[in-house]
C-alpha positions in Angstrom: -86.2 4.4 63.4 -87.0 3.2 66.7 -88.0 6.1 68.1 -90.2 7.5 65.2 -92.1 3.8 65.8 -92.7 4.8 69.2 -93.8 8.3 68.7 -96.2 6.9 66.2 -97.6 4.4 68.5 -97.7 7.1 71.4 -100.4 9.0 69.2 -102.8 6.2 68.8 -103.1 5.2 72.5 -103.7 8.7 72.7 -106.1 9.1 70.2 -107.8 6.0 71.4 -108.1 7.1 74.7 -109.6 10.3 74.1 -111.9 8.5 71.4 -112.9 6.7 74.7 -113.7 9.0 77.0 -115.5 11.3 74.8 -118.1 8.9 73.6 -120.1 8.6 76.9 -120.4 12.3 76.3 -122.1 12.7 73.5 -124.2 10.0 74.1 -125.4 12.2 76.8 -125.1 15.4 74.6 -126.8 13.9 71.4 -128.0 10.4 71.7 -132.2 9.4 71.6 -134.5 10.1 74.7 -135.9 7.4 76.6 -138.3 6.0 74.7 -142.4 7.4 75.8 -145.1 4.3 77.1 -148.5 5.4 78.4 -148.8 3.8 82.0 -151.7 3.7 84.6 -152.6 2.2 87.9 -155.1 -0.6 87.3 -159.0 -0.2 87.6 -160.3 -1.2 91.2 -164.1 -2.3 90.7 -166.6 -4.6 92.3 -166.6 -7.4 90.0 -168.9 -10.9 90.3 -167.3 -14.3 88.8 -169.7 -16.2 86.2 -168.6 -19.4 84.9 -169.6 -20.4 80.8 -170.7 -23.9 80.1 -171.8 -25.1 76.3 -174.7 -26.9 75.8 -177.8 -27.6 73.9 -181.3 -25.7 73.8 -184.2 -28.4 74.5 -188.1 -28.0 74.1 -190.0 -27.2 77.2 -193.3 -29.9 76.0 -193.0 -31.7 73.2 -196.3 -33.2 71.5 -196.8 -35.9 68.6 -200.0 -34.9 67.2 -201.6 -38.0 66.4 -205.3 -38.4 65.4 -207.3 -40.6 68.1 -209.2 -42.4 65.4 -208.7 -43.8 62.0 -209.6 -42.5 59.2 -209.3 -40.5 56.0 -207.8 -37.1 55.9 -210.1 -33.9 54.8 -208.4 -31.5 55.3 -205.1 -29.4 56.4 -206.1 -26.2 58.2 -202.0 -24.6 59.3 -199.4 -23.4 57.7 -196.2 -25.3 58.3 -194.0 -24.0 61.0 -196.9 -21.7 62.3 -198.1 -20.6 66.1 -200.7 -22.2 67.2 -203.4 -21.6 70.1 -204.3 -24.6 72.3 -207.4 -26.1 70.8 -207.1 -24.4 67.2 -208.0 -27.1 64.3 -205.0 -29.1 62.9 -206.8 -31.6 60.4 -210.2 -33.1 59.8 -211.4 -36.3 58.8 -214.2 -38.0 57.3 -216.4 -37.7 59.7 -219.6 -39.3 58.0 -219.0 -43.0 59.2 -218.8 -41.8 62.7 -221.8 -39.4 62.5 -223.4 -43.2 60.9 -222.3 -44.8 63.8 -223.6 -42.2 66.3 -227.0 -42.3 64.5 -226.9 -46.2 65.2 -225.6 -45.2 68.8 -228.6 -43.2 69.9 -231.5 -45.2 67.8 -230.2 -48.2 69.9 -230.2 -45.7 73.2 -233.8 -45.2 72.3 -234.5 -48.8 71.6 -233.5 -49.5 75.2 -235.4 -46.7 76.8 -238.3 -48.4 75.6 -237.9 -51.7 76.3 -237.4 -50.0 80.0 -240.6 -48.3 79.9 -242.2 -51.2 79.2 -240.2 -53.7 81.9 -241.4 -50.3 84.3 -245.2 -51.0 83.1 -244.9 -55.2 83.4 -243.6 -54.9 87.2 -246.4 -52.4 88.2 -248.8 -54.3 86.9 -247.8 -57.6 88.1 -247.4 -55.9 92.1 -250.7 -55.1 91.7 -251.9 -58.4 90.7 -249.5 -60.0 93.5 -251.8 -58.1 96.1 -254.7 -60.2 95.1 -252.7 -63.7 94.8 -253.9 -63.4 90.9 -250.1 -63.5 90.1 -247.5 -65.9 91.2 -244.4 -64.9 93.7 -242.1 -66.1 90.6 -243.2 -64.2 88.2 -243.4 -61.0 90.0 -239.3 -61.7 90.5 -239.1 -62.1 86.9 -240.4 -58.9 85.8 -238.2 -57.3 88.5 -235.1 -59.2 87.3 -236.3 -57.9 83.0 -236.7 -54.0 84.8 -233.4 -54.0 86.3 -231.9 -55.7 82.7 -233.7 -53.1 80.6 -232.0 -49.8 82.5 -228.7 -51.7 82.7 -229.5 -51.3 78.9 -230.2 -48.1 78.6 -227.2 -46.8 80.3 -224.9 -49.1 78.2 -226.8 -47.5 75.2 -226.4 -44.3 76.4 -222.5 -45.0 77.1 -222.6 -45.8 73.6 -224.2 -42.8 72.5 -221.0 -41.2 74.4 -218.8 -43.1 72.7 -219.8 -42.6 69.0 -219.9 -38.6 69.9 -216.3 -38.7 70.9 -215.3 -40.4 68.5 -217.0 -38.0 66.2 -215.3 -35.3 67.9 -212.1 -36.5 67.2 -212.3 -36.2 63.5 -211.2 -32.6 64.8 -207.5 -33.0 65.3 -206.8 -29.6 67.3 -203.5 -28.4 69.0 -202.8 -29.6 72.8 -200.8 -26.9 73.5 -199.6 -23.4 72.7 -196.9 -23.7 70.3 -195.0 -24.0 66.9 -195.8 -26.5 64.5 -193.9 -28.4 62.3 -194.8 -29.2 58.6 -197.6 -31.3 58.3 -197.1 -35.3 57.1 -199.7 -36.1 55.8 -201.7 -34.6 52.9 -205.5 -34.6 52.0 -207.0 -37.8 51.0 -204.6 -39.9 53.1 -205.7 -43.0 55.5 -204.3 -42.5 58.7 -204.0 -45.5 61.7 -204.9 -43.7 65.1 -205.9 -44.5 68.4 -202.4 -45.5 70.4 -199.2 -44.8 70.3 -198.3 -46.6 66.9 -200.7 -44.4 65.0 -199.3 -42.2 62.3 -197.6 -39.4 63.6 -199.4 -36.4 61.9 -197.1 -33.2 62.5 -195.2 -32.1 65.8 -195.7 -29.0 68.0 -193.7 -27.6 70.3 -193.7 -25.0 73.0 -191.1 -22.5 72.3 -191.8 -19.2 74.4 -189.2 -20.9 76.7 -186.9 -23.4 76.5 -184.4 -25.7 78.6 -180.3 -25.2 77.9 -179.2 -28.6 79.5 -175.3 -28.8 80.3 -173.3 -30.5 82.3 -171.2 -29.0 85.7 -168.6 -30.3 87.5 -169.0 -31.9 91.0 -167.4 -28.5 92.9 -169.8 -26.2 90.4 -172.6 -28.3 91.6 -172.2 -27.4 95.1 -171.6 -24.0 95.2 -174.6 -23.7 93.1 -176.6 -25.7 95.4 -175.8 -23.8 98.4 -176.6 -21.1 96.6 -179.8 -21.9 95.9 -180.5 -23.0 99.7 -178.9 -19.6 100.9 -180.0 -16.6 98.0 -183.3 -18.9 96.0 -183.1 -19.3 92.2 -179.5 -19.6 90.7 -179.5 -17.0 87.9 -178.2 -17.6 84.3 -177.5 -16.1 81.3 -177.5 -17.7 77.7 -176.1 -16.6 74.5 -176.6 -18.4 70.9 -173.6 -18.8 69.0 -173.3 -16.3 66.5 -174.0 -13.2 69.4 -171.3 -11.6 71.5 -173.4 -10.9 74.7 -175.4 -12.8 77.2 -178.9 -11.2 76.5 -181.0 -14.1 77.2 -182.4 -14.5 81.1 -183.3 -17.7 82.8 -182.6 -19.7 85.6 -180.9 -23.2 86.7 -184.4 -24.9 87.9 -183.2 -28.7 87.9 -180.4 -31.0 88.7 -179.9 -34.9 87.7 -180.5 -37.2 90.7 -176.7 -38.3 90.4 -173.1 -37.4 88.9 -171.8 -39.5 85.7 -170.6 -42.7 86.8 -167.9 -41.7 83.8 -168.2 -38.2 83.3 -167.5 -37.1 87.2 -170.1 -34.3 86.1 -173.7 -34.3 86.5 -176.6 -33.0 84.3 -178.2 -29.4 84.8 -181.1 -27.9 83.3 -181.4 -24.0 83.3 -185.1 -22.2 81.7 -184.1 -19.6 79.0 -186.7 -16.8 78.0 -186.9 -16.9 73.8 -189.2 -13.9 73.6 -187.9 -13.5 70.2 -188.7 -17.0 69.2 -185.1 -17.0 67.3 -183.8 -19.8 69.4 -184.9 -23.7 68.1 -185.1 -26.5 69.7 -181.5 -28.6 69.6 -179.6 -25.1 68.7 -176.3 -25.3 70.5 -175.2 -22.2 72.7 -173.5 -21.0 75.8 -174.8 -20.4 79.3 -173.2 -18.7 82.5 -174.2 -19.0 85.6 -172.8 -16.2 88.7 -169.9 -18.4 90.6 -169.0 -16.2 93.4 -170.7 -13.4 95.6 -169.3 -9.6 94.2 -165.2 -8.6 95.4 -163.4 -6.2 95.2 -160.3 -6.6 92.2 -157.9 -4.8 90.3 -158.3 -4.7 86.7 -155.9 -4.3 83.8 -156.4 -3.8 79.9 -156.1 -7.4 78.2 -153.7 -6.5 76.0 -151.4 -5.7 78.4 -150.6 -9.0 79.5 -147.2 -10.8 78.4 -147.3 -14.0 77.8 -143.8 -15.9 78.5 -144.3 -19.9 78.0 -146.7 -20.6 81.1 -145.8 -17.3 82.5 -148.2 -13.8 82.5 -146.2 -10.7 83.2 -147.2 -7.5 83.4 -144.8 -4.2 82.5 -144.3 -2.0 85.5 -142.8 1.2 85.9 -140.6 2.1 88.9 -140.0 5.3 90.9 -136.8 5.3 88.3 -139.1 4.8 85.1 -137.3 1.5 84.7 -139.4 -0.9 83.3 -140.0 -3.9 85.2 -141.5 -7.8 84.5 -143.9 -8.6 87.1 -145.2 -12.2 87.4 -149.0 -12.0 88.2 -152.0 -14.6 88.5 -154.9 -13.8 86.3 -158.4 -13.9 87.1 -161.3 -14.2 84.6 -161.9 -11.6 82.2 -164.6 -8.9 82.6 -165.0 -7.5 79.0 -161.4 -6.4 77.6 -160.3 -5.9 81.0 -158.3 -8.6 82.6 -158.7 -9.5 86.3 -155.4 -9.8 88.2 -156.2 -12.3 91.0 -151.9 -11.7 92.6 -149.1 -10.2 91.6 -150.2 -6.3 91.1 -150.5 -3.4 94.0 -152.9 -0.7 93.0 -150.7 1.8 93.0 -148.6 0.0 90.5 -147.7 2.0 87.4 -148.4 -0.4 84.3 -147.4 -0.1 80.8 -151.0 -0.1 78.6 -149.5 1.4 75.6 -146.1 0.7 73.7 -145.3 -2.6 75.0 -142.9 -2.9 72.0 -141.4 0.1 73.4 -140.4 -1.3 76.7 -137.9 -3.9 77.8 -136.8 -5.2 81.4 -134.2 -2.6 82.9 -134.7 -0.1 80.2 -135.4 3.4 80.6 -138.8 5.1 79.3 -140.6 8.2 79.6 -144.0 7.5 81.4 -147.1 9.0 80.0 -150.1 8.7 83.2 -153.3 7.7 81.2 -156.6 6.8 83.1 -158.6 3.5 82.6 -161.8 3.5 81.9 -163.8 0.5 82.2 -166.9 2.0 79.8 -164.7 1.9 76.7 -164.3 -2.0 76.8 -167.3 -4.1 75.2 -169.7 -5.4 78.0 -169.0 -9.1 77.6 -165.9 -10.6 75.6 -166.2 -11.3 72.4 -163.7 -14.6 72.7 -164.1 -16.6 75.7 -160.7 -17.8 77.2 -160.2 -20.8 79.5 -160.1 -19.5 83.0 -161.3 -20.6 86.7 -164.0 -18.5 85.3 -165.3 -17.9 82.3 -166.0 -13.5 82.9 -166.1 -11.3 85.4 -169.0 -8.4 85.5 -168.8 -5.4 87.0 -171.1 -5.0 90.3 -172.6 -1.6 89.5 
């Protein structure tokens, strides 16, 4: 009984052990290839920081269009929200009391020209007399004194005169500058106070073919942009409205506040935007970004192949053993889809671009050489991530 117990037992170790030994085997024999991943060495380009700041788009010249003398309104002679010339009619008034009071203007001009004329005849008549003592020393004085009182009459008439025609003239209300207007309001018929700054406030025009983008900067920003300036002229930006994916719009940073935020620790800039396309508005919000660093060399890597591992970025390389390795790196901006990799990566590396799901630390995979190609990725990113800089472009 014993023994039959022991021979039984005796098989199974057997069987076990054999079980054992051949399973390695056909693992080897039959079991799933290494899993394929495409890998390449990253992209090596010339590459120029630019950092993004939000902001808000502000009128070059502003103007109230107010009428410089009371009166009723005639007419309206724009279309709200129009381009205007400098000097093209806005409104008129009733002009008729002023062409009244011009009429009375010049009557009393003439009035005093001839009460001159005749001072003028009085005194030469009188120096004449004078000659033969006929006329007295004080009354001679006396007709001087009534000359010299009728042209200071004259030109106060004649100031007058000035006066009314201005005033005349103003009952044209014309554009100041070249612009767009706003709707008009006030209507035909309307009495309207002019004259200072309290008067009504007729419409509002404003200059549009460029406009401001004011944003703040940090103190470091500041400086390199002003040493900039000092060493290579303007500081060039780029602006971008808020529904558009690319930085189409030109300008450049042309002021600086006078000092940083007592609160802020920042301090105001002012860049000059081109709005050929008159699509941008005063008070529109947007983005600008201004070139941060002079061009440098760096290696490149598609975005998506970045890990992300709490605060850690890792990157998928592939060994002389096509094991796959997690390598810490430091990122850099990002220059369209491609991410700058500021440490961390050789340029020979080999890293995994495609099937990331396919490879794990220490695993075994079968590496596919692909080629990067900076062209395919979209000039400027479509989603701006928090970085030391906002992009990076490619210094052709």
């Amino acid at each position: 009984m014993r023994s039959r117990n022991f021979a039984t037992v005796s098989v199974l170790a057997t069987a076990l052990v054999v079980g054992a030994c051949s399973a390695p085997q056909a693992q080897e024999q039959g079991g799933p290839p290494p899993p394929q991943v495409d890998v390449a060495v990253p992209l090596s380009s010339q590459v120029a920081d630019w950092n993004g700041y939000t902001g808000r788009f502000e009128s070059v010249e502003r103007v109230e269009v107010r009428a410089r003398v009371s009166g009723y309104v005639k007419s309206v002679n724009f279309e709200d929200g129009a381009r205007v010339k400098a000097g093209e009619l806005l409104f008129t008034l009733d002009d008729r009391p002023f062409r009244a009071a011009l009429a009375q203007a010049e009557a009393q001009l003439a009035q005093a020209k001839a009460q001159s004329v005749q001072a003028q005849s009085d005194l030469e008549r009188s120096t004449k007399l004078a000659e033969s003592g006929a006329v007295s020393v004080e009354e001679l004085e006396q007709n001087r004194t009534a000359l010299a009182s009728a042209e200071a009459a004259v030109a106060a008439a004649e100031a007058g005169v000035d006066a009314a025609r201005l005033d005349l003239s103003f009952t044209r209300v014309t554009a100041p500058i070249d612009g767009r207007v706003s709707a008009r309001n006030v209507d035909p018929g309307n009495l309207v106070a002019g004259g200072n700054s309290s008067g009504d406030i007729l419409t509002t025009l404003v200059r549009d073919e460029e406009l401001y983008f004011t944003f703040n900067v940090s103190e470091a920003d500041y400086l390199r942009y002003a040493r900039a300036e000092k060493s290579d002229g303007a500081v060039k930006a780029e602006a971008r409205l808020q529904d558009e994916t690319s930085f189409t719009r030109p300008g450049e940073v042309v002021f600086a506040d006078n000092r940083m935020g007592d609160t802020t620790g920042s301090i105001r800039v002012r860049a000059l935007i081109d709005n050929e396309d008159g699509l941008i508005r005063p008070g529109m919000t947007g983005e600008v970004r201004i070139n941060g660093s002079a061009p440098y060399s760096a290696l490149m890597v598609p975005q998506t192949a970045v890990q992300t591992d709490g605060t850690r970025r890792t990157l998928f390389l592939v060994n002389e053993r096509n094991e796959v390795e997690a390598a810490p790196v430091q990122l850099g901006p990002l220059s369209g889809n491609m991410q700058v990799i500021s440490g961390g990566l050789e340029a020979n590396d080999r890293v995994v671009v495609n099937g990331l799901l396919r490879a794990r630390p220490g695993a075994v995979v079968n590496p596919v050489a692909v080629e990067l190609d900076y062209e395919t990725a979209p000039e400027d990113p479509a989603q701006v991530l928090s970085r030391p800089a906002m992009s990076a472009r490619r210094v052709n």
